[in-house]
N, C-alpha and C positions, 0 to 999 in steps of 0.2 A: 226698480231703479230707472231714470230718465237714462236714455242713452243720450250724449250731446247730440251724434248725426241725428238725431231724430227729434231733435228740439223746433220749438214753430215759436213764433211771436203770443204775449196773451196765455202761457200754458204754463203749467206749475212745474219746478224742478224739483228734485228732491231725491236722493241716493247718499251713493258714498263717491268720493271722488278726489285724487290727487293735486296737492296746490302745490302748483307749478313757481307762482310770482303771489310778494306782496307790499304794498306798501302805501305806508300814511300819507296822504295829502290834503291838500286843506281848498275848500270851495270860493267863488270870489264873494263871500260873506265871511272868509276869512275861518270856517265850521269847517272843523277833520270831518275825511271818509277814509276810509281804507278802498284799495282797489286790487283786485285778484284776479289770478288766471286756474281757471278748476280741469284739470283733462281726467279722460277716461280713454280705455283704449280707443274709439272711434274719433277722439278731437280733444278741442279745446277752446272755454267761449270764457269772456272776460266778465267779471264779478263783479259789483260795489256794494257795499255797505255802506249805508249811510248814516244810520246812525249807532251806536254805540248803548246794548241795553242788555237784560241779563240771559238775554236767545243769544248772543253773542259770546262766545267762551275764547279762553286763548287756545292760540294756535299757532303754527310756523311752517315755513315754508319745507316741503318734503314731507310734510303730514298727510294721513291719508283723514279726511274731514267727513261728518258728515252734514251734507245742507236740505236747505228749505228755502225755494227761492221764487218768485218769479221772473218771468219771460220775456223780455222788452225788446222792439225793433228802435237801436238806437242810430244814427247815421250809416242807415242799410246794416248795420250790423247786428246779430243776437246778442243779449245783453242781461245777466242774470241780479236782479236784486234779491239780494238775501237778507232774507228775515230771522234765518237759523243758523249758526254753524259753531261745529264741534268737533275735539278729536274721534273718530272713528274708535269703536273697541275694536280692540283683538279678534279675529274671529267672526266680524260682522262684514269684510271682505275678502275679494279676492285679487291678488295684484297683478292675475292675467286680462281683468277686467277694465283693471286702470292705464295699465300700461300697452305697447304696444308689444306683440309677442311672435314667436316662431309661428309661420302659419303649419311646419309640420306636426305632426302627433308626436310629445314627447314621448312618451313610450314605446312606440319604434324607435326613435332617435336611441334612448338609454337602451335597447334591446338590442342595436345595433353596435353602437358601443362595446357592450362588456362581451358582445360575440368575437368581435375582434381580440379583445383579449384572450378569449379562452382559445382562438384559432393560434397565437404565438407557441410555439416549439422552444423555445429555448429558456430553461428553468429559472436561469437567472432572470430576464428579462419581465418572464411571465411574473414572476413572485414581485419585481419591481413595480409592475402598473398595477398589480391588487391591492399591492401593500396604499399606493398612491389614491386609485378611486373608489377602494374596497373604503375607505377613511370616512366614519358620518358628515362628521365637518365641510370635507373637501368635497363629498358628494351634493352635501348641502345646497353649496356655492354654487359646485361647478353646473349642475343641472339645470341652476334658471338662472345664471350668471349673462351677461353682455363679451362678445369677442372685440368690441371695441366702445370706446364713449361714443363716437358718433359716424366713424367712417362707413364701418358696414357690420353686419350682424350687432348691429346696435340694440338689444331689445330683450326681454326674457325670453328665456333660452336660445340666444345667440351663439352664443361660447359652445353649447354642447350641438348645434347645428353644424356652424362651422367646422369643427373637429370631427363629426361625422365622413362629411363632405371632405374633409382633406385627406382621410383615412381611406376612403373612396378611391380616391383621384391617384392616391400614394401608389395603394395598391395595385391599380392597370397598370399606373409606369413600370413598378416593381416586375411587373410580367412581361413586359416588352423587351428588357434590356438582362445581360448577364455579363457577371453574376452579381447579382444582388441581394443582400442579406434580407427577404420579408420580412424577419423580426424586427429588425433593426428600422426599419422603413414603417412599419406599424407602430413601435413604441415612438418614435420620433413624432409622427404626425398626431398620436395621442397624448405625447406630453407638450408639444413645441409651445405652446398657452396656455399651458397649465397658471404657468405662472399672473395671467389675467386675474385671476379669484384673490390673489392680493395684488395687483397695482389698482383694481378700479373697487368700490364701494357697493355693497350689494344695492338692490332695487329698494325704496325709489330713486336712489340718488344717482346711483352711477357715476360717480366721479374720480378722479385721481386721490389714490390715500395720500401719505408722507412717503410711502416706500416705493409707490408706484412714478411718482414724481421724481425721487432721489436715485433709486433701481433700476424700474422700470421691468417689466413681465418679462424679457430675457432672462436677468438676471438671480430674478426671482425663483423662473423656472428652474434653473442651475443648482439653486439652493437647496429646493424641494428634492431633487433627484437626490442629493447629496446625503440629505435628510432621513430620505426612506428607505434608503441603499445600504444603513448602517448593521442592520440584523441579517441581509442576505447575502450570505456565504457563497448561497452556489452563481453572484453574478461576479460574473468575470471581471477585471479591472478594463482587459481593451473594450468590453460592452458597455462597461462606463462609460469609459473614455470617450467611444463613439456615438453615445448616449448625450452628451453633454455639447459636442463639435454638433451636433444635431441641431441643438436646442440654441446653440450662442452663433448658427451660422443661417440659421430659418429665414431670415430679412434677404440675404442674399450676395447686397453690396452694404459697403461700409455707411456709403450717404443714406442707406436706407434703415440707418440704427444696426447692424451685423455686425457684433464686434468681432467676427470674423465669417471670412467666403468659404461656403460648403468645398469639401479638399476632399471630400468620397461622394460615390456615386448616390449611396441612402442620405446625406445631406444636400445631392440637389435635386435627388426627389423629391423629398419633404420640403426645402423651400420653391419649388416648383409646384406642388400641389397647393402649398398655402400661399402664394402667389395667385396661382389660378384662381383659385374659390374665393380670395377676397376680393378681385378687380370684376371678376363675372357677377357678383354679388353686386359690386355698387352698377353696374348697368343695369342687372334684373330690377333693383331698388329705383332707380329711377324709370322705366319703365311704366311698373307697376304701379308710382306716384302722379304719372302726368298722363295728359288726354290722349288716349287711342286712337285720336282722329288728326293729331295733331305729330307733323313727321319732326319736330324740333324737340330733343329733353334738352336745353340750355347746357351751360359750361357747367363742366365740372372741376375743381379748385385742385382735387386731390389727382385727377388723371391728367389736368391739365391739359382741355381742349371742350370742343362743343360735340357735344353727344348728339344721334340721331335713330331714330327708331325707323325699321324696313318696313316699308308702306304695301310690300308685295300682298 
């Protein structure tokens, strides 16, 4: 497979590859082209086809394709004519390939994860978060799922990075202060986005469902708990309860979507840990994005100010 960063003027492409953009337009001879945008996880270079023949197969946009193309330096920019393109079989990729991903090792992350649960003491609780990620489905999701469309841990396996890292975070505070429930402070930071795996659309689309739009992953989250709480006897109502003030108070303040402000000390843990990890997350992301040589990252929309990297 061509990787895009690696693409030169004059050089054959050809792989499998996600189409991002597409659409018909016509030349000033008045002749359709299609024009597309193909990424793989290292980029994204724009497409044309020109002409219309039976190397051409349909396709749509969020398809994962596969092409044959050449390499053109078109107004300084790489420029892929395609000769071939097709949907992709099943099984002929891999969408860590395509897309951008956790640079951690998933498999620590998951090993990290379900250690936390097994470290929870309290039977009710414990049986809660099994019955929850023990689920193929929600495993499914949640494992290469996105914690957000695009503010931060944007990417396969965001969601279960994220949720690592706030389980983390939860857990120091949980040490520093008394008294504090650890259960309670661990199930909270392990469900508090659960509810993400239905407001946003698995990969590659990643988008707002109907329920994610209408709900919105608090709410969702609520439901879930509610959901798999129904067989387990041994959890308590108040570990519901605070289970739930966890999950519907995680944002913090009301302007920041919390249909309600943490009112115990495990609800402002947990929104204090997922607080931290998602605002450190978009400076590391930007960072990581822009030139090392260069002390200015531009404004950010979401932090709302001009970012700056220490040159020491």
């Amino acid at each position: 497979m061509s990787l895009i960063v690696d693409l030169k003027s004059e050089e054959k492409m050809q792989g499998c590859y996600l189409c991002k953009y597409k659409q018909m337009l016509k030349n000033k001879n008045g002749k359709d082209y299609l024009t597309v945008k193909l990424q793989d996880a290292t980029g994204i270079i724009e497409g044309k086809i020109w002409a219309i023949h039976p190397g051409i197969e349909e396709f749509n946009v969020d398809d994962v394709v596969s092409v044959e193309a050449e390499v053109v330096l078109y107004q300084d920019n790489l420029q892929a004519n395609i000769g071939k393109i097709k949907r992709a079989e099943e099984g002929s990729y891999e969408l860590k390939n395509l897309l951008p991903h956790t640079p951690k090792d998933i498999k620590v992350l998951e090993e990290k994860l379900f250690s936390r649960i097994d470290e929870v003491k309290d039977p009710g609780i414990k049986k809660l978060l099994e019955a929850i990620f023990y689920d193929d489905i929600i495993y499914k999701y949640f494992m290469s799922g996105a914690a957000a469309k695009s503010v931060h841990h944007a990417y396969l396996g965001g969601l279960l990075e994220h949720t690592v890292s706030v389980a983390e975070i939860g857990v120091f505070l949980a040490g520093r202060y008394e008294p504090v429930n650890v259960d309670l402070v661990v199930a909270g930071c392990l469900l508090h986005d659960i509810g993400k795996i239905y407001e946003l659309s698995a990969f590659p689309k990643n988008d707002y469902t109907d329920e994610g739009q209408l709900l919105g992953h608090i709410m969702l989250g609520v439901e879930k708990v509610n959901e798999a709480k129904a067989n387990i006897e041994e959890l308590s109502q108040e570990a519901l309860l605070l289970l739930k003030h966890i999950i519907l108070s995680h944002h913090g303040e009301y302007e920041y979507g919390s249909p309600k402000r943490p009112k115990c000390i495990e609800a402002m843990i947990v929104h204090l840990a997922d607080y931290s990890d998602s605002k450190l997350k978009m400076f590391e992301e930007m960072l990581r994005n822009s030139d090392p040589n260069e002390p200015s990252l531009g404004y950010n929309k979401i932090l709302t100010r001009n970012m700056r990297r220490s040159m020491l």
